[in-house]
N, C-alpha and C positions, 0 to 999 in steps of 0.2 A: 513557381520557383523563381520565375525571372521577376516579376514582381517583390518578391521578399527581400531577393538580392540587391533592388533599386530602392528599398526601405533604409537595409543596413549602410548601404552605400551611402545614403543623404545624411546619415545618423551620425554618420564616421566621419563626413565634411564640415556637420556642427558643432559636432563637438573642435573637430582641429581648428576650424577657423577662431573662435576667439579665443583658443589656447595658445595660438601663433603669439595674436598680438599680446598678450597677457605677458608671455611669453618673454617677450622684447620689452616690454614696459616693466617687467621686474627684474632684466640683467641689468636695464642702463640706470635702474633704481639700484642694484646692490651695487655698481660699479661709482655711481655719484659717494656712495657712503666710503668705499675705500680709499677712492682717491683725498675724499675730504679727511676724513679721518689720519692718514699718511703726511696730509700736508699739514695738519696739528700737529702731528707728533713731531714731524723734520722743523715748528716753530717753535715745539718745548726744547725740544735738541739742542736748539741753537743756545736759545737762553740758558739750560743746562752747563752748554761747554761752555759758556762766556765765563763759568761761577758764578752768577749773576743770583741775590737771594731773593726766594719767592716774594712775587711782588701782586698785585691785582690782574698784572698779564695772564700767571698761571692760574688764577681764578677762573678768568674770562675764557680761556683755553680749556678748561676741562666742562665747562659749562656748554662752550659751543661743541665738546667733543658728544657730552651725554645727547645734547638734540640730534646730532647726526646723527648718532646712533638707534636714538628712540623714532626717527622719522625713517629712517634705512629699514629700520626692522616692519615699521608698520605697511610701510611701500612692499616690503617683499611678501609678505603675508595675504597683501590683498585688503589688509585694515586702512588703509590710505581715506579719505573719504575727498572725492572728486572734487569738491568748491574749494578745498585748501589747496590743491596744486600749485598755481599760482601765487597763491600767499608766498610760501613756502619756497619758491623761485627766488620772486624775492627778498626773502631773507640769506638765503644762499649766498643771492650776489652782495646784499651787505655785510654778512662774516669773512665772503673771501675779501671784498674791499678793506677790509680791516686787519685780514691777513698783510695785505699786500703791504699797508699802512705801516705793521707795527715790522715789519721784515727790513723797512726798510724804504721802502718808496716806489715810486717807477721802475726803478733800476732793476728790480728780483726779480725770478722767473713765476714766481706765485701767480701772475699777471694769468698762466697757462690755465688756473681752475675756472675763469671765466666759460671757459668752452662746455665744462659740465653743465650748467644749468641752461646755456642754449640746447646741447645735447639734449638734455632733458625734455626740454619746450618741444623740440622737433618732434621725438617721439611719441610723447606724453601730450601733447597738446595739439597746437595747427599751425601753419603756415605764418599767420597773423604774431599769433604768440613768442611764435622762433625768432621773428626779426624782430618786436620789440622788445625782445630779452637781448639781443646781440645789442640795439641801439642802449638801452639801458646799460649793460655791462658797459659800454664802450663811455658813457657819462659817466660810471663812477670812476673809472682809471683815470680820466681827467679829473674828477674831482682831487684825486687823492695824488694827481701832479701838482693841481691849484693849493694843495694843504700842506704840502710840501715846501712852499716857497714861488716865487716868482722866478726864481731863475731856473725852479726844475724845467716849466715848458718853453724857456728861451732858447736854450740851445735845439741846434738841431738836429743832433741825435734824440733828444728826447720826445719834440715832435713827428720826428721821422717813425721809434716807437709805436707813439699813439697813432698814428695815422694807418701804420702796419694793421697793429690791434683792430683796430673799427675795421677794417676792410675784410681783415679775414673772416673776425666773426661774423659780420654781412654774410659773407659769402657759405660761411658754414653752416647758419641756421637757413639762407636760404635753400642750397644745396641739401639737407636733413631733411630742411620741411617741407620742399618738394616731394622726397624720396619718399617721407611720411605718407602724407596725401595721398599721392600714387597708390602705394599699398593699403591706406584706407579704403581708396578706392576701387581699388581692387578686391578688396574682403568686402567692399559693400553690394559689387556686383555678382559675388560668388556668394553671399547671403540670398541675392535675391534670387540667382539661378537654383540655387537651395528651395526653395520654398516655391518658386516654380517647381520644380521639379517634384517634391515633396505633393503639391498640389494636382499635378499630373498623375503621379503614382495613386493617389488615394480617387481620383475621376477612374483612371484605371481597374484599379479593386472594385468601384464601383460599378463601371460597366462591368467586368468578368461577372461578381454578380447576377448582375442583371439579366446577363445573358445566361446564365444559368439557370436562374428561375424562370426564364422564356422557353430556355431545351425542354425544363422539367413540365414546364406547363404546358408542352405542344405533347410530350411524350407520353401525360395523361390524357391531353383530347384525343390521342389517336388509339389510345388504350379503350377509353369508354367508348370510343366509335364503334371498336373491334370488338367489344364486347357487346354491344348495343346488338350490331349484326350475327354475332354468334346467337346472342340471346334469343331473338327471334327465329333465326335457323334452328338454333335447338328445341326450339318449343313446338316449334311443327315438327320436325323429325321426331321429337320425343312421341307424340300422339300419332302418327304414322307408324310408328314403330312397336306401339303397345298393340295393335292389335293380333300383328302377326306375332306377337310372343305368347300373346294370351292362347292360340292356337296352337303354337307348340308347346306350351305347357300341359294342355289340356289334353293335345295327342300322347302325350310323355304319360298323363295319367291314365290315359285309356287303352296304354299297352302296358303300363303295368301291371295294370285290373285284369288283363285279357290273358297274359300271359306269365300263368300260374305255374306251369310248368317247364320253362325256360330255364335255360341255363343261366348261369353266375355270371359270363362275358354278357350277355345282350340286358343281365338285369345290370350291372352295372354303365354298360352304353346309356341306359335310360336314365340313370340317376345321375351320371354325368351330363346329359343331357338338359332335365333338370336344374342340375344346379346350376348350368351355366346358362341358364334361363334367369336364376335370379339374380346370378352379376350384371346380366344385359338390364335388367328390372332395375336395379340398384343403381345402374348408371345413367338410366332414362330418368329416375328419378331424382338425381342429382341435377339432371340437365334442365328439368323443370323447374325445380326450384330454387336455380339460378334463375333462369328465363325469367319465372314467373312466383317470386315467392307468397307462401302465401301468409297472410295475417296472424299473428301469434295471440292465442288465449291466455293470456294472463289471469293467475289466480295462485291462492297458496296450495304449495308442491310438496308432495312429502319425497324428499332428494334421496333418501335411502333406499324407500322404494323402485325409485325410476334408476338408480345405480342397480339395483340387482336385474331389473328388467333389462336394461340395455346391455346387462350379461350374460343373459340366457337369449336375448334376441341375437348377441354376436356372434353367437358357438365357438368360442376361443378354441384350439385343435386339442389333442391331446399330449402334445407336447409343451403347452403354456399352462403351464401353475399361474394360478390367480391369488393375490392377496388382501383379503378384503379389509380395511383398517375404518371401518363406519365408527365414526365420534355418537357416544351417546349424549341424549338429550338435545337433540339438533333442531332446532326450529325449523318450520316450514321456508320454501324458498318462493317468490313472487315468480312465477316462471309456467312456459307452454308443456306441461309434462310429455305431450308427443315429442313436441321439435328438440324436446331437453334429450329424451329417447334415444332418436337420431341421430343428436350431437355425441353422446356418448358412446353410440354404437358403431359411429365410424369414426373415433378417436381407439377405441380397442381394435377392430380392425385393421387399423392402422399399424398400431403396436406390435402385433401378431405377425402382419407383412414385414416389420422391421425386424422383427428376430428370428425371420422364416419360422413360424411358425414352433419356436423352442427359445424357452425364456423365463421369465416370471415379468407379467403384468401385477402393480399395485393400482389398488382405488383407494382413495382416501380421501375422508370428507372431514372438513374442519368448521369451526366460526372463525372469518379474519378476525385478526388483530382489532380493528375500529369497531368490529360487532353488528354493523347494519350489512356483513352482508355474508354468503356462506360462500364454501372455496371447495371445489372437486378435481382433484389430483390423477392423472391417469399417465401412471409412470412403468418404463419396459425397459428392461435388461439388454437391448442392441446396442447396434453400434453407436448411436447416435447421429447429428445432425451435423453436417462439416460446416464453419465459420463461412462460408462465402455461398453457403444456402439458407442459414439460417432466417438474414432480412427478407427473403424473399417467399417463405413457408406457408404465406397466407394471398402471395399474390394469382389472381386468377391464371390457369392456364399453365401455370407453371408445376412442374412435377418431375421425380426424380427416382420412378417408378418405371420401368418397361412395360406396363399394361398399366396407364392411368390416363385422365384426363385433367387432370390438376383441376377440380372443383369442389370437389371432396371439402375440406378445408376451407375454402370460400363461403360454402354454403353453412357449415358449420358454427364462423365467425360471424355471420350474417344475421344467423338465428342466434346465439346468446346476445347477438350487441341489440338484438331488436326486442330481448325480453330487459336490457339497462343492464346487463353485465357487459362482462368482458371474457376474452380468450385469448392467453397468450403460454407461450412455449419457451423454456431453458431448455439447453446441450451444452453439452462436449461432449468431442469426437471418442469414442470408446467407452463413455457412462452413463449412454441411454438418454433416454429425452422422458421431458416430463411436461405437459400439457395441462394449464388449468383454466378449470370455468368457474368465474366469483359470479356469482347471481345476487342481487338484493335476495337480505332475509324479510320475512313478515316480521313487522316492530309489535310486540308486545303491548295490549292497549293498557293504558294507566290509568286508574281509579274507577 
């Protein structure tokens, strides 16, 4: 989370930074156009109230009005194109010198638009540029003293003027275009802390990463380790264990051989007996064939057969309806018809313990979709499978049963993936779960 928040964060700094300056370079662009525009209009004015009839002034005047307008508009928009700037300065300062010119001379206050295009220069351009726009302006107001006559710059109100003029604007392109600078320079240090930081962030993402795939990778060496040592623990206890079962089994048969005349309680003891002899059986041999699995016979399967077998071998209770949906004309399956046996027989198992024993188990066999392989469906009416077990259904060990060992299921997956299918499981919580085995089918040989 903290990382995501230091993404948007730098996202949010790029985008403002060069909106800032954009920013500022299209108010002093739409402000250059008003004020220009304003000072055209107060020299049609003038000429207007004199009575004065249209002459080549009012020509000149709406001509330099349309440019300001059509450069104003292109500046604000962003259509400006960078190598004209300074042209365009340029020209500025000779349409206001011509203002000043036809106004009248030195003497009018028009002298003031000089400041817009240093203005401009400051923000819009550099340091460099600012003062040689204020030193240029400050040449054409002398010019247009020098065109005026000789005695315009005689006097010394009129030099006292121009001398004012040059100084200020000196002072005000320097003073801008310092100011400028500065904040360039500061959005260029806040660019770079940007992309440092941006850089950081994404080393960051990189190491969590990393280090994630290091936890995941230590949390299976220590999984296969524990499973390595179970494996071997199970496989000797599993054969340690088989013989003393084999001996109560066989005592269980030799008292119920013996004892023909016994009551209903001590024959039932025996048959309970029994059968909990074959859960012990069923779980030893789970445990081996973790430990130690053995090699699978591949050959073609007839899958309806071994569907029914591994339903008579389950003895589903009498409480489970079974519903058998066998696809006719089903090609044989390339598959261990035992191991297939087993897989099926403790996937119905299973379903039965889901529904406690009341429900409806389906079987259902199809050809997928693509046709190279067949699909065995072993679906039950329980509760289903809860969302934060589901990833976890086939991991070793894990179980969610009060009498299991979580291998069930392992060994299960073990064996279809080793005959080149697969074994995977859909739920939701209240509509049952449904469990399927795709197997390759046997390909039909051609010609």
């Amino acid at each position: 989370m903290a990382s995501t928040s230091g993404v948007m964060a730098t996202r949010r700094i790029e985008c403002a930074r060069p909106l800032a300056m954009e920013t500022a370079e299209r108010c002093v662009a739409f402000s250059r156009g008003v004020v220009l525009l304003t000072a055209l209009a107060m020299l049609e004015g003038e000429v207007l109230l004199g009575n004065q009839p249209l002459t080549v002034l009012d020509a000149v005047v709406v001509v330099a009005a349309l440019y300001v307008l059509g450069t104003t508009v292109l500046s604000v928009i962003g259509r400006e194109r960078p190598g004209l700037q300074l042209p365009l300065l340029v020209a500025d300062m000779l349409m206001i010198t011509g203002i000043i010119y036809l106004a009248g001379g030195v003497y009018n206050e028009y002298y003031l638009l000089y400041y817009v295009p240093i203005l401009q220069a400051s923000v819009r351009l550099n340091f460099r540029d600012a003062i040689a726009s204020a030193i240029l302006s400050s040449g054409f107001y002398a010019i247009v003293g020098l065109s005026s006559g000789p005695d315009t710059l005689i006097p010394v109100k009129a030099q006292l003027r121009a001398s004012t003029f040059a100084a200020s604007a000196t002072f005000m392109a320097a003073f801008f275009g310092l100011l400028s600078r500065e904040a360039r320079s500061h959005l260029q240090r806040s660019r770079e802390m940007t992309e440092l930081a941006g850089a950081l962030s994404a080393k960051n993402r990189e190491l969590e990463e990393k280090s994630r795939q290091l936890a995941q990778a230590q949390e299976h060496l220590v999984a296969s380790e524990r499973l390595a040592a179970i494996g071997e623990l199970a496989g000797s206890v599993g054969h340690e264990l088989r013989n003393p079962l084999g001996v109560i089994r066989n005592a269980a048969y030799y008292l119920r051989k013996r004892l023909d005349d016994a009551s209903d309680d001590v024959r039932e003891m025996v048959d309970l007996m029994d059968g909990q002899v074959d859960v012990c059986d069923r779980t030893i041999t789970a445990l081996l064939d973790f430990a130690r699995p053995e090699q699978a016979v591949i050959q073609p399967t007839d899958v309806q057969a071994v569907v029914e077998e591994a339903l008579e071998a389950s003895a589903a209770p009498a409480g489970v309806s079974v519903d058998l949906q066998l696809a006719a004309d089903l090609p044989a399956a390339q598959a261990d018809a035992h191991q297939l046996t087993e897989v099926l027989s403790n996937l119905i198992r299973n379903a039965c313990q889901a529904m406690r024993n009341e429900g409806r188990i389906t079987l259902r066999t199809e050809r997928a979709a693509d046709g190279g392989f067949l699909c065995i469906h072993v679906a039950d009416s329980g509760p289903g499978i809860s969302p934060e077990h589901l990833p976890r259904i086939f991991d070793p060990l894990f179980t969610t049963k009060a009498k299991g060992i979580g291998l069930g299921l392992v060994v299960c997956k073990r064996f279809v993936e080793r005959q080149g299918g697969e074994l995977s499981v859909r739920s939701e919580p209240g509509g049952g779960a449904v469990f399927t085995v795709r197997l390759p089918a046997v390909q039909a040989e051609v010609g």
